[in-house]
C-alpha positions as a printed NumPy array, in Angstrom:
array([[ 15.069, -24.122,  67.802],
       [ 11.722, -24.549,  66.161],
       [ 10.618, -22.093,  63.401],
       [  8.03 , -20.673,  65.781],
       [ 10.388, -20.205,  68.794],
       [ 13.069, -18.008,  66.565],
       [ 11.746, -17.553,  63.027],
       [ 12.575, -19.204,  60.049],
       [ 16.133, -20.449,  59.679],
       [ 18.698, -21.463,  56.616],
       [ 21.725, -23.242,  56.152],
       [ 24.609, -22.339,  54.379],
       [ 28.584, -22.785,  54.158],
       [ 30.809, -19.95 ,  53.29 ],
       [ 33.918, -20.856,  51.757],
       [ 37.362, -19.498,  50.522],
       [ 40.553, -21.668,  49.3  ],
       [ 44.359, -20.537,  49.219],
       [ 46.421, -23.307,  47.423],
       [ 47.871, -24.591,  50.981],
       [ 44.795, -24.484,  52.742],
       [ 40.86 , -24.37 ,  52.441],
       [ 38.52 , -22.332,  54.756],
       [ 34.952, -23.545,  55.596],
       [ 31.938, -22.339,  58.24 ],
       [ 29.175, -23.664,  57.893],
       [ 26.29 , -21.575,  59.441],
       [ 22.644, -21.077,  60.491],
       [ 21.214, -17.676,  60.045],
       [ 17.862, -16.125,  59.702],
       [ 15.393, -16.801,  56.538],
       [ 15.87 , -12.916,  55.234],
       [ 20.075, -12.978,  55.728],
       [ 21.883, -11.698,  52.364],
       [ 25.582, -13.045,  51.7  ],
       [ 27.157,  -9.512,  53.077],
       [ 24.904, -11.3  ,  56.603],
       [ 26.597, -14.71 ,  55.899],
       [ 30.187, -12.938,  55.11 ],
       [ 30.067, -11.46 ,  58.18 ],
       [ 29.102, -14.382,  60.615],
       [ 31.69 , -16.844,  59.134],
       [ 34.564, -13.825,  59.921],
       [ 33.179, -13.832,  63.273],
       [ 33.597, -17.573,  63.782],
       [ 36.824, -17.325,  61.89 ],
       [ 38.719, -15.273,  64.502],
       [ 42.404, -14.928,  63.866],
       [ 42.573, -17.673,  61.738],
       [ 40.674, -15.696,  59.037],
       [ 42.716, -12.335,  59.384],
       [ 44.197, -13.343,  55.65 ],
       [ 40.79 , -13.548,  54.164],
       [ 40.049, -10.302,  51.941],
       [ 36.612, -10.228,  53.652],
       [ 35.26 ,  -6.533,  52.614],
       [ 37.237,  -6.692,  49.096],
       [ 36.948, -10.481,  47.423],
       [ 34.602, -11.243,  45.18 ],
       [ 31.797, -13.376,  45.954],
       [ 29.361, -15.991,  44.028],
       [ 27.049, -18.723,  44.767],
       [ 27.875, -22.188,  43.444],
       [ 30.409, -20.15 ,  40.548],
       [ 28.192, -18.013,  40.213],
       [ 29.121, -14.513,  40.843],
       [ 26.473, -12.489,  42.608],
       [ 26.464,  -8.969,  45.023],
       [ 26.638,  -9.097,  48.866],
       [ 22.861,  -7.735,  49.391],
       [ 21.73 , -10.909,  47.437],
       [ 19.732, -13.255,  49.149],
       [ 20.915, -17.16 ,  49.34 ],
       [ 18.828, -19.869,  49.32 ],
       [ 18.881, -22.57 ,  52.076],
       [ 22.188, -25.216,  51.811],
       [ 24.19 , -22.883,  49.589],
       [ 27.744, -22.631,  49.463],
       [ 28.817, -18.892,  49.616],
       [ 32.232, -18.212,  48.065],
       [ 35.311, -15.994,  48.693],
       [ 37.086, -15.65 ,  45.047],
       [ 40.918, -14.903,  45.31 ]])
């Protein structure tokens, strides 16, 4: 999809790690999506194999760096789920 047939578009991959396994979905959303946007499109594609992810109560951060759900990501970041 071209930037004129659905608006602009970014890239990111949200992330969260237990010590047995590693979670990862990367995603396409719109230009103006915050990480609460990005949070909530990886649970979707996570299904029942994300129903031990605290999604509504972790922490989150960009890179290490902790940031708040209504802040905006930049295009290839990696959204994280802290434990």
């Amino acid at each position: 999809m071209s930037a004129l047939e659905g608006g602009a578009r970014k890239r990111c991959t949200v992330v969260y790690a237990l010590r047995e396994r590693q979670f990862e979905w990367p995603l396409e959303l719109p230009a103006q999506a915050c990480i609460d946007e990005a949070l909530a499109a990886a649970r979707r594609l996570a299904g029942a194999s994300g129903a031990q992810i605290p999604w509504d109560s972790a922490a989150v951060g960009v890179f290490g760096v902790q940031c708040r759900r209504a802040d905006l990501f930049a295009d290839g970041d990696r959204i994280e789920l802290y434990r």
